[in-house]
Structure formats: structure tokens, C-alpha cells
C-alpha positions, 0 to 999 in steps of 0.5 A: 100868575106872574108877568115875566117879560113884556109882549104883545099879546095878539103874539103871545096869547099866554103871557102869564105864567103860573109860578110858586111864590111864598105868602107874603108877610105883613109888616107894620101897619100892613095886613094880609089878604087872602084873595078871593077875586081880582078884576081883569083891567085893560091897564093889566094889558097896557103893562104886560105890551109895555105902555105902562111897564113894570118897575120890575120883572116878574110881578104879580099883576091885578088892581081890583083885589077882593079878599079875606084879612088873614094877618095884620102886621104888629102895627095894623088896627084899622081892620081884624081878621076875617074881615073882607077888604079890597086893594085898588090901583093906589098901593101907595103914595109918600104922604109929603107932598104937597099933592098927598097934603092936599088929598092929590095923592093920583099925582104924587112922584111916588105914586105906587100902583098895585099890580105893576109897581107892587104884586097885585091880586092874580094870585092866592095872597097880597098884602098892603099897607091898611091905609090903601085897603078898603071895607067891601059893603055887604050888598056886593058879592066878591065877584061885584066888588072887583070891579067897583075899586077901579072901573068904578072908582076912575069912573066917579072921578071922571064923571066928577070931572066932567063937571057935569049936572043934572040935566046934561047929556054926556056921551060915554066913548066906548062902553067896557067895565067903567062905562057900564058903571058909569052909566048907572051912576049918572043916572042916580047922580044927575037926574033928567041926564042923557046917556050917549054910548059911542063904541065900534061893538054891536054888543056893546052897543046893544048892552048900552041901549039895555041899561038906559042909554038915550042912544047907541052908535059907532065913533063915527056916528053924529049923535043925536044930541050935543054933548055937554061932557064925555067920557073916553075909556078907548086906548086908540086915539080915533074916537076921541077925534070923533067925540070931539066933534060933538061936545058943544060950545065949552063942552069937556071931554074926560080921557079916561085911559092910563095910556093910548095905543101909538098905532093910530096916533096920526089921527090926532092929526086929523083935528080940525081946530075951528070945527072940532076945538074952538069955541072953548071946548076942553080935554082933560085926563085923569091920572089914577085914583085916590083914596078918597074916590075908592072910598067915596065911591063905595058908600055910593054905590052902595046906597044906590044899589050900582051893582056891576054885570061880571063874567067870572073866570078861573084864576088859571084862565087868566090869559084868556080873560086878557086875550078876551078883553084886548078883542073886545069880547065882553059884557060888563067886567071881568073878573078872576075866581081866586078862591071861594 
């Protein structure tokens, strides 16, 4: 399936198009997967309605690639045929940098991301350097590990950056596929913490509350409780308005989105310093992924038995899948059956 032009996808409901590409060939120290599921992102939507636009037209999109390794270039060593490996949104950085010298590799210059800036996973094959492809753990099915190479990965470096401990409440604003994992691993990360999920959905709210969270409610709602931390993963800027309102004194909101909706910008403007900024408290963003936090997160989930909920989809159901996400329908994550 290959992205050909940006648009908006309430317009154009069938924005992917099926398309005959030839099998990539892995050169050097690449190797070749065959796929076997991609997970369905909402920065797959931000790059087809132009927040986050391809380097080039068409591409292949999708980050949360399972597959098979099918051929390794003359190089390659890390990984023999047959194994199961996965690729994340970090397809590639320089390696020069100070920032990739010192491990920062989400804010290299070069940063290159999977599904955007190269061909990503919603198609029968995809390749990449084998430095940025990872072992997928036993316990998980091919359809559970999709979703743990983004949507779990940029959650464990949220959560890490909230600076969050044991016995702290965090607030989870808005509930898709990072915010469910998210909740299971604050859980096993910082016991006696308290899970507050802040979404516009009935659903989701209802699937928060069935996971553990202390309590649900709408972006508007006051909670219950002062919030030590938070964790947006909406693409509108309203709900962070209201979260801000309830972090306490030197509390921290994480946003969690690679880009934000420009329709209700002007919410920003409502902030009121001294009630809902003052007295220390922080916004932070997180900008995309190492490998360090693909593969620290994957041992964790791992021992901790994170499984995510998934809901399965042809791969020629891509578009409905998209179309799903960007309503709002969706338990859990979504995930693209490529092969079997």
C-alpha cells in the first residue's frame, strides 16, 4: 500500500493505494523482512494529511513492522534467516553527532523515520540496516508485538520522562494504543501509583477503568486527585489546556504526539498563567525514539507479561483501519495482517 499525495483523510476516505513494487534487496549490513504485521499509527495519518510530510511521494507507510528475516546483505550478522525481528519508527540516524555519540540518536539532523522518510511496513516486504532491527520476544504474537515498537516504545520514554516514582498519580490524557500500554507499565514500574485517564470517548473511558485506572472522565472533567505527572497522546491542543489544570505545584506534562492538529490552536490561548503554569510546573515533548527504548522496552515488556489488546485487519483494509483510528473507533491498537 503506498501513500501517492497528501490529503485529508475525512475527504478522501481511501488515501492508500494498492500498488506492484519489486522485493527490496538488502545491501551491506542490511537484511530483509518479509512482513508479517505493521501497526497502524496516528503519525501514519499525520503523514498522509501533511503535518509530518514525507521526504518523497509515493512511499510505503508503517513503523510497527513484524516480519520474517528472509535475506541479510554481504555484511549482515546480527540476525540469520528465520529469525523474527521488528523495525520501529527510527529506520536510521548518522552515528556522528553528538547526539547519536551520546545515545540521543531521536534528535539527530539526520534522523530518518520508517514509513515516511523510508518505505515502512504496509507492504509484503521491507528492509533495513540491522543495527535498527530488533529480536521480538517469544511471549508475544505477531500481531501483540506491533504495537510494542512504537506505541510502546514512545510510551516507556514518556513515562521515563515524567520523572515519575512510585506512589505517584499520573494522568494518561487521551487513551489509544500507547496509553493502554502505558497504564500496564506504570503499574509494574512504580507500585502504589495512581492511573488517571482523561479522553472525549465512552469507550475509551470504559476500557481504562477495565484495565485498572483509579478514574475516568472527559478533558474537561476536574479530577479527582492532583496529578504529579501526565502523559498527552491527543493531536488537538484543548486537552493539554485542561490537564494543565490539574498537575500540582512542579508537576510535569509529557506530550507525546509528533504533531498537533492546527484547527483548535487558539486554545492555547486560553491558558491562564498563574492558575494553570505558575508555581513551576513543566511541558515537555518527546521527539521520536532510540534504540535504546525499542530494546529496553522489549525485555520489559517482556518479563512483565505487557501484552497489548489489538484488533486485526487485512492488510488491504488499510484505509478503514486509518479512517477508524482518525474517528476515534478503537480499542486497544490496530494492526495490519500482511502474512501469516
Amino acid at each position: 500500500m503506498v501513500m501517492k499525495e497528501i490529503t485529508d483523510l475525512r475527504k478522501n476516505k481511501n488515501p492508500l493505494m494498492r500498488v506492484d513494487l519489486p522485493v527490496p534487496e538488502p545491501v551491506g549490513n542490511e537484511v530483509l523482512l518479509r512482513v508479517l504485521t505493521c501497526g497502524v499509527c496516528h503519525t501514519d495519518i499525520d503523514e498522509i494529511e501533511g503535518r509530518t510530510p514525507p521526504l518523497r511521494l509515493p512511499v510505503v507507510p508503517g513503523h510497527q513492522v513484524v516480519g520474517i528475516v528472509e535475506q541479510m546483505g554481504p555484511e549482515a550478522h546480527l540476525f540469520k534467516k528465520g529469525d523474527r525481528a521488528g523495525i520501529a519508527w527510527i529506520n536510521s540516524a548518522c552515528g556522528s553527532c553528538h547526539f547519536c555519540r551520546n545515545g540521543e540518536e531521536n534528535l539527530c539532523d539526520r534522523f530518518v523515520a520508517t514509513g515516511r522518510d523510508a518505505h515502512g511496513g504496509y507492504a509484503e516486504y521491507a528492509v533495513v540496516h540491522e543495527k535498527f532491527a530488533y529480536p521480538i520476544p517469544d511471549l508475544f504474537s505477531d500481531a501483540e508485538a506491533a504495537p510494542l515498537l512504537c506505541a510502546g516504545a514512545i510510551g516507556y520514554r514518556s513515562l521515563r520522562l515524567t520523572d515519575m516514582h512510585s506512589g505517584d498519580t499520573l494522568g494518561l490524557v487521551g487513551f489509544g494504543a500507547s496509553g493502554h500500554i502505558v497504564l500496564k507499565l506504570a503499574a509494574y514500574l512504580y507500585p502504589g501509583s495512581r492511573v488517571y485517564v482523561f479522553s472525549r470517548t465512552e469507550a475509551e473511558r470504559i476500557f481504562a477503568m477495565e484495565l485498572g485506572a483509579a478514574w475516568a472522565g472527559n478533558f474537561d472533567d476536574a479530577c479527582p486527585e492532583r496529578l504529579r505527572c501526565a502523559i498527552d497522546t491527543t493531536p488537538a491542543w484543548g486537552p493539554i489546556v485542561s490537564v494543565l489544570r490539574n498537575l500540582e505545584e512542579g508537576g510535569r506534562l509529557v506530550i507525546n504526539a509528533i504533531r498537533k492538529e492546527e484547527a483548535d490552536k487558539e486554545a492555547l490561548l486560553s491558558i491562564d498563567y498563574a492558575a494553570d503554569l505558575w508555581m513551576e510546573k513543566e511541558i515537555k515533548s518527546v521527539a521520536n525514539i532510540t534504540r535504546r527504548d525499542v530494546e529496553e522496552f522489549l525485555r520489559m515488556a517482556a518479563a512483565a507479561g505487557i501484552r497489548p489488546e489489538v484488533q486485526e485487519y487485512p492488510l488491504e483494509d488499510a484505509n478503514r483501519a486509518l479512517l477508524e483510528l482518525k474517528e476515534r473507533k478503537i480499542r486497544g491498537a490496530k494492526v495490519l495482517r500482511v502474512a501469516s
